[in-house]
TIRO-2110 file (N, C-alpha, C; in Angstrom, 1 decimal):
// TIRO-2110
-106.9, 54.6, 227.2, N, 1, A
-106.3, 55.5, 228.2, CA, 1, A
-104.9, 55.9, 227.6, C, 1, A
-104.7, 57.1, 227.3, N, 2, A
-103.2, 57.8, 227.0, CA, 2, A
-102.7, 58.2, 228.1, C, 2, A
-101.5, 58.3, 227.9, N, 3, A
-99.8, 58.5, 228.4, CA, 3, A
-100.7, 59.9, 229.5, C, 3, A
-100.2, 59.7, 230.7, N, 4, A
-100.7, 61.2, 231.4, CA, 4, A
-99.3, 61.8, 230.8, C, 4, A
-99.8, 63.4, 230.4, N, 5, A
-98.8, 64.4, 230.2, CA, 5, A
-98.9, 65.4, 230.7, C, 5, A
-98.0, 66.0, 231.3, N, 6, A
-97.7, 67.5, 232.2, CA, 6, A
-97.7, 68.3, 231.0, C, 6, A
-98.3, 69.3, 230.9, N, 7, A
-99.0, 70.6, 229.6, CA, 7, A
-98.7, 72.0, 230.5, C, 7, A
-97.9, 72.4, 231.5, N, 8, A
-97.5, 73.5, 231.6, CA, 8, A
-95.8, 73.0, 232.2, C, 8, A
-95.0, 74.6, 232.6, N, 9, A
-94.3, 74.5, 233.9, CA, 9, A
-94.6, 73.7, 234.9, C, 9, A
-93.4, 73.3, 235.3, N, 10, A
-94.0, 73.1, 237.0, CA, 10, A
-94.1, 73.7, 237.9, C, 10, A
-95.4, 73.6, 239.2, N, 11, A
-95.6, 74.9, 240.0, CA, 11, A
-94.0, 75.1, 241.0, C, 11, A
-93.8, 76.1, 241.5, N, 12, A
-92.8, 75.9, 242.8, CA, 12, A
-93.1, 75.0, 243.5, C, 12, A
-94.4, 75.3, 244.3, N, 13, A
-94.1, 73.6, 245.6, CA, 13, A
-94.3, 72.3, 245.2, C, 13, A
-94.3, 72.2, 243.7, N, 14, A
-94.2, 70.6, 243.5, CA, 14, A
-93.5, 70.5, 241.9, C, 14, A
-92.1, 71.7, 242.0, N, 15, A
-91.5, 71.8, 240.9, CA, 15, A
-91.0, 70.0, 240.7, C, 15, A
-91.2, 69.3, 239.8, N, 16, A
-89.8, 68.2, 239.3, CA, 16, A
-89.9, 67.8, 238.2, C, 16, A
-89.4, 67.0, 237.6, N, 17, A
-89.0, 65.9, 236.0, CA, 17, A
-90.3, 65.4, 236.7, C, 17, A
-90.7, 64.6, 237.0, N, 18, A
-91.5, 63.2, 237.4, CA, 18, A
-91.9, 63.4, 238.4, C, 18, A
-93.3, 64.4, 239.0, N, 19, A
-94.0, 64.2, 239.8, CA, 19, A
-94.9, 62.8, 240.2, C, 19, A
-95.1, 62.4, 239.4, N, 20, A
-95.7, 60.8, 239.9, CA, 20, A
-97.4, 61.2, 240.1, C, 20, A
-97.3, 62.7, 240.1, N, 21, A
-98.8, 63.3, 239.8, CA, 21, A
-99.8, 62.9, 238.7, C, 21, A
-99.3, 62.6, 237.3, N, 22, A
-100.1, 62.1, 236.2, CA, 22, A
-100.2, 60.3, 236.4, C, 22, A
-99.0, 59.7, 237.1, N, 23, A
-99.8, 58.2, 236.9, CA, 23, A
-100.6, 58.0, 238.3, C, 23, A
-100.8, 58.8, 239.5, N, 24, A
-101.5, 59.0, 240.4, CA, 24, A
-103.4, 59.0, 239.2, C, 24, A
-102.8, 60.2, 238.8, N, 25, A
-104.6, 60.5, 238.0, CA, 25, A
-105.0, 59.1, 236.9, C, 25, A
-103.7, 58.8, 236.2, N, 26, A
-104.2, 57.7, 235.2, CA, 26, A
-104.9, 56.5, 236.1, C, 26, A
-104.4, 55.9, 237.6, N, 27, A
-104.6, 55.0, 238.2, CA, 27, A
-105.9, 54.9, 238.6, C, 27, A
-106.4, 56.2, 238.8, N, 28, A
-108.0, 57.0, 239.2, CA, 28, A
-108.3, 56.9, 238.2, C, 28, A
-108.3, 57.4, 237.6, N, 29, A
-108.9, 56.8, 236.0, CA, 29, A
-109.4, 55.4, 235.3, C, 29, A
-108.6, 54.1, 235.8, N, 30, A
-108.3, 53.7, 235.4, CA, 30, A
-109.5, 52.2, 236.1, C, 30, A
-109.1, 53.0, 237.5, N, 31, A
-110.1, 52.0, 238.8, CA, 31, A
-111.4, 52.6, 238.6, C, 31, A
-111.6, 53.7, 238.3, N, 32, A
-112.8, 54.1, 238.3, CA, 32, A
-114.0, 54.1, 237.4, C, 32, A
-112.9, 53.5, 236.1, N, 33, A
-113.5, 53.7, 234.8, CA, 33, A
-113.8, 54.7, 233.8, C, 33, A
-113.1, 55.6, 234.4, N, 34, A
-113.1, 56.9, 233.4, CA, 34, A
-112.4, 57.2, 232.5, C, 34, A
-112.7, 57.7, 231.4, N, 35, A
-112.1, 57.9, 230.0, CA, 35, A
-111.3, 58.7, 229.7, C, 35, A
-111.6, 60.0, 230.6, N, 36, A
-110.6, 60.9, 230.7, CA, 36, A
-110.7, 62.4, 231.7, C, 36, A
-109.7, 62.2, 231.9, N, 37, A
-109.8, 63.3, 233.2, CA, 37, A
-108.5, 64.5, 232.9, C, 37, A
-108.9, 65.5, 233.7, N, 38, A
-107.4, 66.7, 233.9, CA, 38, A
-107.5, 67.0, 234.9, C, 38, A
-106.3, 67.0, 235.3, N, 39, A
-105.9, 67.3, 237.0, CA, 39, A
-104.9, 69.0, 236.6, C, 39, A
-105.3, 69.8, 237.6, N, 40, A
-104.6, 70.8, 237.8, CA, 40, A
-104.4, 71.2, 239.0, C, 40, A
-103.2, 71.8, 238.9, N, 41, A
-102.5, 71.6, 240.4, CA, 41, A
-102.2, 73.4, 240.8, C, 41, A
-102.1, 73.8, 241.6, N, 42, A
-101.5, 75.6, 241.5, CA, 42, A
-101.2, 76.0, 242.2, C, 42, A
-100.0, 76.9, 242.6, N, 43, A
-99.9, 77.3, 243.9, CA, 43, A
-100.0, 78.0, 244.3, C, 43, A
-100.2, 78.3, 245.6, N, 44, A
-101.2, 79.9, 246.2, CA, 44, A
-100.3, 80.7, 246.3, C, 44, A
-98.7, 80.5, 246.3, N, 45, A
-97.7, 81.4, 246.6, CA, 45, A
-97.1, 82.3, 245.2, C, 45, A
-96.9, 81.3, 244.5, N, 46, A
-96.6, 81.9, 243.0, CA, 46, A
-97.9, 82.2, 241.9, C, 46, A
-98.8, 81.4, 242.1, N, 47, A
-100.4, 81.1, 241.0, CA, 47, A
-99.4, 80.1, 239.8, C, 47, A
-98.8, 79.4, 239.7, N, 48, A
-97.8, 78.7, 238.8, CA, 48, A
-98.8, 77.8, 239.1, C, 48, A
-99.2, 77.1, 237.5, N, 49, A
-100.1, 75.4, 237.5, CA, 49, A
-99.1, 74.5, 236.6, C, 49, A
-99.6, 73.5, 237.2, N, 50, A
-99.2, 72.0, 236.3, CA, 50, A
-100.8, 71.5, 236.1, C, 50, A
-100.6, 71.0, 234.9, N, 51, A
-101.7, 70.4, 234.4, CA, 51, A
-101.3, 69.2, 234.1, C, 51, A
-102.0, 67.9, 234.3, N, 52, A
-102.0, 66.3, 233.7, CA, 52, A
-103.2, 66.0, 233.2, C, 52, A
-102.6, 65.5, 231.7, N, 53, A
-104.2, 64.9, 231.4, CA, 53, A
-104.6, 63.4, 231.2, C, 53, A
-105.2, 62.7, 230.9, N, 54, A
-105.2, 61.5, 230.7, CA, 54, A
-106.6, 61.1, 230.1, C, 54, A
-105.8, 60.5, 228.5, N, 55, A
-107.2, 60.0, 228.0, CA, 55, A
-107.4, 61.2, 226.5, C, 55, A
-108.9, 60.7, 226.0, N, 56, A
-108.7, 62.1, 225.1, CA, 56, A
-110.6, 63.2, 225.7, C, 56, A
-110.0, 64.3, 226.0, N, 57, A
-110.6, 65.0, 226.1, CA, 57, A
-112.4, 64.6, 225.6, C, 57, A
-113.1, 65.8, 226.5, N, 58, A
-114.5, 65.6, 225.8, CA, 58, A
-115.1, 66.9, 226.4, C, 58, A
-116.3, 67.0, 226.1, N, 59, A
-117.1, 68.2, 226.3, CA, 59, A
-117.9, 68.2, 227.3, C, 59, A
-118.7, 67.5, 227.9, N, 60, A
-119.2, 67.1, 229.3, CA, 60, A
-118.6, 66.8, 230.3, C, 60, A
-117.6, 67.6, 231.0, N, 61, A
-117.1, 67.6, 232.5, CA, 61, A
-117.6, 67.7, 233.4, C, 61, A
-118.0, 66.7, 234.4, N, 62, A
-117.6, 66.7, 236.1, CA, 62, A
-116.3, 67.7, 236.8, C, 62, A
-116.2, 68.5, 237.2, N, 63, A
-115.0, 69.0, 237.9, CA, 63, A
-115.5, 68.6, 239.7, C, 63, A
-114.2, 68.8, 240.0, N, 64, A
-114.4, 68.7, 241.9, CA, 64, A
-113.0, 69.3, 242.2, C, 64, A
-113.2, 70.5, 243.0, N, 65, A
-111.7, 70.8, 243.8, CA, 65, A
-111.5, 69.6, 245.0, C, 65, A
-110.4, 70.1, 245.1, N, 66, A
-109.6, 69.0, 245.9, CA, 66, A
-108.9, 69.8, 247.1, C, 66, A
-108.7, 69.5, 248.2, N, 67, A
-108.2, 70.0, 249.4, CA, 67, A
-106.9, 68.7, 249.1, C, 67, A
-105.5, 70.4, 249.1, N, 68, A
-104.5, 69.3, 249.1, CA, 68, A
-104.0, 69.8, 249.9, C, 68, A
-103.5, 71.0, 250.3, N, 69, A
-102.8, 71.6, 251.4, CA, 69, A
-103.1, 73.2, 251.6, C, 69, A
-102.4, 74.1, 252.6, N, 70, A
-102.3, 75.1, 252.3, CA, 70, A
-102.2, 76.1, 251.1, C, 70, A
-101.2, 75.5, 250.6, N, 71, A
-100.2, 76.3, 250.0, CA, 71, A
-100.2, 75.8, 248.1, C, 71, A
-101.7, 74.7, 248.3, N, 72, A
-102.0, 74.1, 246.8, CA, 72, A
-103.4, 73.8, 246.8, C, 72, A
-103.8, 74.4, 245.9, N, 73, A
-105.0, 74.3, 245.2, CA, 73, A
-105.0, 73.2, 243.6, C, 73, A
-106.0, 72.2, 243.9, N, 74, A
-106.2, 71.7, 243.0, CA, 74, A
-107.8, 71.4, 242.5, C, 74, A
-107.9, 70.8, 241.4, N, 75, A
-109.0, 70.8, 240.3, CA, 75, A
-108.6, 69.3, 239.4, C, 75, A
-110.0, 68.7, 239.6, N, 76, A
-110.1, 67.2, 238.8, CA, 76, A
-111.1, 67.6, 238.4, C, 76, A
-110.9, 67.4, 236.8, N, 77, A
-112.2, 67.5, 235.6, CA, 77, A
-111.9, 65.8, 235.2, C, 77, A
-113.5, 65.2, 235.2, N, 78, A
-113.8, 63.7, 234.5, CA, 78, A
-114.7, 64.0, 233.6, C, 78, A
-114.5, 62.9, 232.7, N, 79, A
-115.6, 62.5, 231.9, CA, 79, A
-116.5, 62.7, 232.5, C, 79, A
-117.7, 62.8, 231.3, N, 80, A
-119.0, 62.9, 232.4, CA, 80, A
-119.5, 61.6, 232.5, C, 80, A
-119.4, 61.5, 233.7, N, 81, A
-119.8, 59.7, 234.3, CA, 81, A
-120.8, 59.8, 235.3, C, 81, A
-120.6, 59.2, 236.5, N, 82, A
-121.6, 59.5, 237.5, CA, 82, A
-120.3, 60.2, 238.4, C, 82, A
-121.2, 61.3, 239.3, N, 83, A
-119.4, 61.8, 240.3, CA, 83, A
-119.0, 60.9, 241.1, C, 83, A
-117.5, 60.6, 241.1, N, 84, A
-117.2, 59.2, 241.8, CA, 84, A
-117.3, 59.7, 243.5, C, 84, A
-117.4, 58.4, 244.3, N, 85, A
-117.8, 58.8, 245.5, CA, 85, A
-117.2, 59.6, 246.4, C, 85, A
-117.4, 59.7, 248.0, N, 86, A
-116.7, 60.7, 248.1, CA, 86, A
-115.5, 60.1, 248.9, C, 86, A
-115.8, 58.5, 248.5, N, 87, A
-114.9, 57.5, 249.7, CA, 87, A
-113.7, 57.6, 248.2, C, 87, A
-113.8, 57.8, 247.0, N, 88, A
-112.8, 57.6, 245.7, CA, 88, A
-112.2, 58.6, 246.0, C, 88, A
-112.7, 59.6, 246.2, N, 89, A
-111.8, 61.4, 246.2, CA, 89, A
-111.3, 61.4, 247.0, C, 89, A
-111.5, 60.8, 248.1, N, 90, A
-111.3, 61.1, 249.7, CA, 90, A
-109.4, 60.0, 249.3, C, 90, A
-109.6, 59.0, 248.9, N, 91, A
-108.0, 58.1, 248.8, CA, 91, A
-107.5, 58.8, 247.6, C, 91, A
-108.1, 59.4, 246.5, N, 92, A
-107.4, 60.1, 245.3, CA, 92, A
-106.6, 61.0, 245.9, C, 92, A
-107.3, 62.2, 246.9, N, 93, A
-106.4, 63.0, 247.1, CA, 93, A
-105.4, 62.6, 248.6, C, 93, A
-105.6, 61.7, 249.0, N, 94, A
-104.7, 61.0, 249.9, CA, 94, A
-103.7, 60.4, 249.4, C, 94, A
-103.6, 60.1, 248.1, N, 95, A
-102.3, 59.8, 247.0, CA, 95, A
-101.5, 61.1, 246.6, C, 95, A
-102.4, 62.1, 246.3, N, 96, A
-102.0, 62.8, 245.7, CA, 96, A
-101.2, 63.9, 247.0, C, 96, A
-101.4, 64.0, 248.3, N, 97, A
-100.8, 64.5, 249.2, CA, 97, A
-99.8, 63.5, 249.3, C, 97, A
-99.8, 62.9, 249.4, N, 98, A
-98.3, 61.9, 249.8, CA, 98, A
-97.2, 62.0, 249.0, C, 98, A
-97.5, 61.9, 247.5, N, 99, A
-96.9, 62.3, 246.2, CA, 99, A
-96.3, 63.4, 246.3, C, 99, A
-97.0, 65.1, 246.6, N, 100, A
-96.5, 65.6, 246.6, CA, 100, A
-95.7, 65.7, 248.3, C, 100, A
-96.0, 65.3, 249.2, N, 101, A
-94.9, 65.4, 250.3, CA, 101, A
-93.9, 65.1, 250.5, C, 101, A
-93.7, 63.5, 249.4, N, 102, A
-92.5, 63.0, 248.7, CA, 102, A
-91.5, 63.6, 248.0, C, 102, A
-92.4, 64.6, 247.3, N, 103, A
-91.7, 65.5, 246.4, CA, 103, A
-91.2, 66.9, 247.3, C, 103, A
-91.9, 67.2, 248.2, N, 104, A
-91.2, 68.4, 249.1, CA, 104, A
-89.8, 68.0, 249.6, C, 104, A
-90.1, 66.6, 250.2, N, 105, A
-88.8, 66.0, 251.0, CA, 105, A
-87.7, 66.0, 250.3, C, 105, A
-87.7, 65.4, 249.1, N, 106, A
-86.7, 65.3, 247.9, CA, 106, A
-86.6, 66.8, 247.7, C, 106, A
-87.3, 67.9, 247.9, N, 107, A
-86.3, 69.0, 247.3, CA, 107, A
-85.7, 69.7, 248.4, C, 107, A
-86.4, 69.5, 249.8, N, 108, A
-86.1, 70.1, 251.1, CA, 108, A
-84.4, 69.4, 251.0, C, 108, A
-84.1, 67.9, 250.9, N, 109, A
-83.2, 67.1, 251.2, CA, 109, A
-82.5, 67.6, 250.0, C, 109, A
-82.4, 68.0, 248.9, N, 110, A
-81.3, 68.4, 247.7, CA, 110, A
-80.9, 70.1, 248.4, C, 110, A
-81.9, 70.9, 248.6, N, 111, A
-81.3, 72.0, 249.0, CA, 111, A
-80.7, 71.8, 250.3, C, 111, A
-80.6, 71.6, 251.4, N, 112, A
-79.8, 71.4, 252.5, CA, 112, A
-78.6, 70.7, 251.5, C, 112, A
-78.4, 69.5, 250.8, N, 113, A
-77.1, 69.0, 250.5, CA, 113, A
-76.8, 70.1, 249.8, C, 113, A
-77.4, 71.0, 248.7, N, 114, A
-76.4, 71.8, 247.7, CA, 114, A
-75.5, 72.8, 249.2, C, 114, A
-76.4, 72.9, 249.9, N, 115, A
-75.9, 74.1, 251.1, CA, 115, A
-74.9, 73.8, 251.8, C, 115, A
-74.9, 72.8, 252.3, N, 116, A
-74.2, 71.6, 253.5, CA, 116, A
-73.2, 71.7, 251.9, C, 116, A
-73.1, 71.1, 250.8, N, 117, A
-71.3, 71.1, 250.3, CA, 117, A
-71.4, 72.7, 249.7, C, 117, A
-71.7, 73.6, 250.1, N, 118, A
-71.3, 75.2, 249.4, CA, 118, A
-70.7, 75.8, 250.7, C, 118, A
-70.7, 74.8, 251.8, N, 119, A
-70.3, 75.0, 253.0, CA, 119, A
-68.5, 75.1, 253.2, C, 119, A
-67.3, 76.2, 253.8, N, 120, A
-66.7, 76.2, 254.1, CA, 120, A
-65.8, 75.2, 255.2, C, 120, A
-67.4, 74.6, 256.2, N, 121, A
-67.0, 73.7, 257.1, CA, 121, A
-67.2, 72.5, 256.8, C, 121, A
-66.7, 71.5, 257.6, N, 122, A
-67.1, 69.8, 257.2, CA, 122, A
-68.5, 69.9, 257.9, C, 122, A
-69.2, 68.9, 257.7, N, 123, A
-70.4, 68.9, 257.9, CA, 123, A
-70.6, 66.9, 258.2, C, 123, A
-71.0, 66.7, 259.3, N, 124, A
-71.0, 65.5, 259.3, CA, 124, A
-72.5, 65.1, 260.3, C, 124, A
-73.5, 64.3, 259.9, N, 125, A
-74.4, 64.2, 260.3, CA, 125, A
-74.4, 62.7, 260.9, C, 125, A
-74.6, 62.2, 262.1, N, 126, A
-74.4, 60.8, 262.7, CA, 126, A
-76.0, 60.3, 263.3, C, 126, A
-76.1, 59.1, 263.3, N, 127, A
-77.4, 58.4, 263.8, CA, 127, A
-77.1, 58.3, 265.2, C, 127, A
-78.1, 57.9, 265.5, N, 128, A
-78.5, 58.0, 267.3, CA, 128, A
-77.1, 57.0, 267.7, C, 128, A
-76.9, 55.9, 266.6, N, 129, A
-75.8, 54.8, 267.3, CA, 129, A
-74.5, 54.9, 266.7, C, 129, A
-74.4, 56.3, 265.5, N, 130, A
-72.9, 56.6, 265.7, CA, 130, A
-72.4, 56.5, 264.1, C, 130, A
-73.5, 56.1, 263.2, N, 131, A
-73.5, 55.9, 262.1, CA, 131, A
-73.4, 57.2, 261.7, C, 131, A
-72.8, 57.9, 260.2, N, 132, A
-72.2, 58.5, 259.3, CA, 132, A
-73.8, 58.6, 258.4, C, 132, A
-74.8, 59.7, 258.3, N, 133, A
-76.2, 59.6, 257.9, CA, 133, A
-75.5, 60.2, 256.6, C, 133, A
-75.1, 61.9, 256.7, N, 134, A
-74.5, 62.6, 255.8, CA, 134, A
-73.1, 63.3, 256.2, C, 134, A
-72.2, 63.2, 254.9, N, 135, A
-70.9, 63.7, 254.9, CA, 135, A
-70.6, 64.6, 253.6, C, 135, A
-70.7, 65.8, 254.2, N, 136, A
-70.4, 67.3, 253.2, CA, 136, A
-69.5, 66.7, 252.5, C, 136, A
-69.1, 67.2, 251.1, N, 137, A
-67.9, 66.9, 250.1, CA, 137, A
-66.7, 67.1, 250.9, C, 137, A
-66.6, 68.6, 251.2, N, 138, A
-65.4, 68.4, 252.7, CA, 138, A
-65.1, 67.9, 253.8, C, 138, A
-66.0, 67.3, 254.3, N, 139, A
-66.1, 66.5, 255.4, CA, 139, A
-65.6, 65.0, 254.9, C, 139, A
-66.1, 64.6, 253.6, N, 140, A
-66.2, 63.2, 252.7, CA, 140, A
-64.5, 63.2, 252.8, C, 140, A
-63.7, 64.3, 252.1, N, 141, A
-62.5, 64.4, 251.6, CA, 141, A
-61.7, 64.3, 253.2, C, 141, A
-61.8, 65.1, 253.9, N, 142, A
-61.2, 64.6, 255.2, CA, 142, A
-61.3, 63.4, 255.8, C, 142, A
-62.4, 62.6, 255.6, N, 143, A
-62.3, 61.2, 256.4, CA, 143, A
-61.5, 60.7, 255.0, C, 143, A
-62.0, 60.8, 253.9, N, 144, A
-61.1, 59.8, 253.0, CA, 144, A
-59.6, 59.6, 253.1, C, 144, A
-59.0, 61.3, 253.3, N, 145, A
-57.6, 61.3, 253.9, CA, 145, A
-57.4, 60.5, 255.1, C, 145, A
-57.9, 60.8, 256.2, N, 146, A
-57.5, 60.1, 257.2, CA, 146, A
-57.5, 58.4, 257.3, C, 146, A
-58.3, 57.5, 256.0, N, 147, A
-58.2, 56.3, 256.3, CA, 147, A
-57.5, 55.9, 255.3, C, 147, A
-56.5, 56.7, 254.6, N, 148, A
-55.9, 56.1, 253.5, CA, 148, A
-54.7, 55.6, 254.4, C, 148, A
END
């Protein structure tokens, strides 16, 4: 079993360094007994794919689409083996949505902070019991002053 590797861009809705999409597929691979697989991912808003592969290619593919969301279309090509069940696909792509909802969160949560400190005002976000969740860079700098 080789290194999963990303072989394009990444799409928009699941742009990062380390989607956690290729050791998702190696893991499936791995439980299942397959030799080698490619996962491709795409998005319906841009058509931008990521591809992972794992393993070394061969010429007898199994493919099966995958229901991942609206807004993503994917594709698992296997070895040719027997098709794994539908109780395997059914947790594979239940990995593979979590994975990538992890990854929306993380860019939903980076763009609000780039915005929240490009922000003119303090910005200060508190918990139900009074706790300090998030503090804008200006917000950060005004409490810093005040408790020096």
């Amino acid at each position: 079993m080789g290194d999963a590797r990303r072989t394009s861009p990444p799409v928009d809705a699941v742009a990062a360094k380390d989607l956690g999409l290729g050791q998702v597929v190696e893991l499936f691979c791995l439980a299942a007994g397959v030799a080698w697989a490619e996962f491709s991912i795409t998005s319906r808003k841009s058509g931008e794919r990521n591809v992972f592969v794992t393993g070394s290619p061969v010429d007898d593919a199994a493919t099966l689409a995958l229901e991942i969301d609206d807004e993503t279309t994917a594709r698992l090509s296997l070895a040719a083996t027997d098709r794994p069940s539908s109780r395997v696909v059914d947790l594979l792509t239940a990995a593979l949505r979590r994975e990538l909802e992890r990854h929306r969160l993380r860019a939903e949560s980076a763009l609000f902070q780039r915005a929240a400190n490009s922000s003119a005002a303090s910005i200060l976000i508190f918990s139900r019991s009074g706790t300090i969740l998030f503090a804008n860079d200006l917000a950060d700098e005004l409490i810093s002053r005040q408790t020096e």
